[in-house]
C-alpha positions as CSV (number, residue, x, y, z in Angstrom):
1,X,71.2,30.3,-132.9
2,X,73.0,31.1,-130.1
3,X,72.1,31.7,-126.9
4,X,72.4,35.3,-126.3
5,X,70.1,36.0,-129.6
6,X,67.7,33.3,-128.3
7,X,67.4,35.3,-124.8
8,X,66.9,38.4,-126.5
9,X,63.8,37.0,-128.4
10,X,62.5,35.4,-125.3
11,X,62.5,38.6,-123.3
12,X,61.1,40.7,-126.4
13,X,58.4,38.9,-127.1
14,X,54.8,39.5,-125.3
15,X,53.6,37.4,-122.3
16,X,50.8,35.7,-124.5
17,X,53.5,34.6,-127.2
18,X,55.5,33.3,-124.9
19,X,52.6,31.1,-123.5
20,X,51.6,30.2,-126.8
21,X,55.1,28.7,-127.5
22,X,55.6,27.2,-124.4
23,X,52.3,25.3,-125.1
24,X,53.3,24.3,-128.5
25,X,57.0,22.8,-127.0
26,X,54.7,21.1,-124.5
27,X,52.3,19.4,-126.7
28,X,55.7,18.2,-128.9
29,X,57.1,16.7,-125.7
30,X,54.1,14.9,-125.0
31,X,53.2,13.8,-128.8
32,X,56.9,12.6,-128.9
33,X,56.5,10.4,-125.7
34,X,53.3,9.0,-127.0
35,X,55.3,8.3,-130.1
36,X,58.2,6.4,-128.3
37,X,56.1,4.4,-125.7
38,X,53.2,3.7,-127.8
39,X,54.4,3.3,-131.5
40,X,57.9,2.4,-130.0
41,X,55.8,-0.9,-128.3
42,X,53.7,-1.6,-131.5
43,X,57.1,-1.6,-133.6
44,X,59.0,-4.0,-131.2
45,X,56.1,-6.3,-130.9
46,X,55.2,-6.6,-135.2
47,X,59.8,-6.7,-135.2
48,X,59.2,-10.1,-133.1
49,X,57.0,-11.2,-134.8
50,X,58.3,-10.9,-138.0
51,X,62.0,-12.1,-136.8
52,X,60.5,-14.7,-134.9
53,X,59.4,-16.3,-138.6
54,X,62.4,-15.5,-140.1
55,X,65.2,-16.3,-137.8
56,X,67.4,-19.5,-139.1
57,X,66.5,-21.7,-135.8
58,X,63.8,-23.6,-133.9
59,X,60.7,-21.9,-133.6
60,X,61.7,-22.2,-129.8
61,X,64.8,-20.5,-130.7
62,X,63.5,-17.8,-133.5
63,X,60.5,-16.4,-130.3
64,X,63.5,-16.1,-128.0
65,X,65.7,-14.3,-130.3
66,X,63.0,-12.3,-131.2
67,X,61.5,-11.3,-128.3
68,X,65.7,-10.3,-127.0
69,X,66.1,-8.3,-130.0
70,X,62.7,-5.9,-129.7
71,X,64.1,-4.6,-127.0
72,X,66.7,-3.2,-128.7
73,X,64.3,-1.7,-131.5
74,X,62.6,-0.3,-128.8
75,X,65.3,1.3,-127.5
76,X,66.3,2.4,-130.8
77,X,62.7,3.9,-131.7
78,X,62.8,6.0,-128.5
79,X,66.5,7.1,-129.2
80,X,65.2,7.9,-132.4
81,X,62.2,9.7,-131.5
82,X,64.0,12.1,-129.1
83,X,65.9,12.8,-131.8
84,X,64.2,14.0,-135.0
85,X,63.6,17.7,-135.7
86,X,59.6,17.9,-135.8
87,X,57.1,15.1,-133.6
88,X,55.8,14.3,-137.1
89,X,58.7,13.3,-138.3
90,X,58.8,11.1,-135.5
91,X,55.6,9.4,-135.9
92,X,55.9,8.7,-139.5
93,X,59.5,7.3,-139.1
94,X,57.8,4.9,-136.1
95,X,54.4,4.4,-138.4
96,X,55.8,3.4,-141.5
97,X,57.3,0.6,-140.2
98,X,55.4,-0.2,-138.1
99,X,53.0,-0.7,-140.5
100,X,54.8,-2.6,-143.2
101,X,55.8,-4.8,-140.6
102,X,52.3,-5.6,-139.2
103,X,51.5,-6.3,-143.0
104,X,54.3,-8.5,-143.2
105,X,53.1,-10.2,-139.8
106,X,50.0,-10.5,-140.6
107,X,50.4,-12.4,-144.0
108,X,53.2,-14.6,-142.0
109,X,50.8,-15.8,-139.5
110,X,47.9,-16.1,-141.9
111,X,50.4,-18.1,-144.2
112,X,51.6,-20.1,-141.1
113,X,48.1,-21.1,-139.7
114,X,46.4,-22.6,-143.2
């Protein structure tokens, strides 16, 4: 869409449209950011975890590397994030992993302390 036809609909449409838009755009932005800082965190932290336990190294070694490494998933999940079409797009792509991950965590450190 280009911008003159995107100006055009802007100016057409009523006052309360306009606000009713501008609200929606606003409560994306603000889902989005909750979806980078907070799932963005939760994947980077279950990411450690799980590459801590499977990194060929010391333990030592494998927490290091994995801590160094989450913050590049993080930085990748809020890249990624920013750049989806829709906010729930974004928080299922952060979720799902998220989530698989935490399973996989969870059974590694349930498997590690018996």
């Amino acid at each position: 869409m280009n911008l003159y036809i995107k100006a055009k609909t802007l100016l057409s449409a009523s006052p309360t449209q306009t606000k009713k838009s501008e609200w929606v755009f606003r409560l994306s932005v603000l889902s989005r950011v909750a979806a980078a800082a907070l799932g963005g965190y939760a994947l980077a932290l279950v990411a450690s975890i799980v590459l801590a336990h499977f990194l060929p190294s010391s333990r030592s070694d494998g927490v290091l590397w994995g801590t160094q490494l989450s913050f590049v998933i993080y930085a990748c999940a809020v890249i990624w994030v920013f750049s989806t079409r829709t906010a729930f797009r974004a928080w299922v792509g952060i979720l799902l992993p998220t989530l698989v991950l935490g399973f996989l965590a969870g059974w590694l450190t349930r498997e590690v302390s018996l």
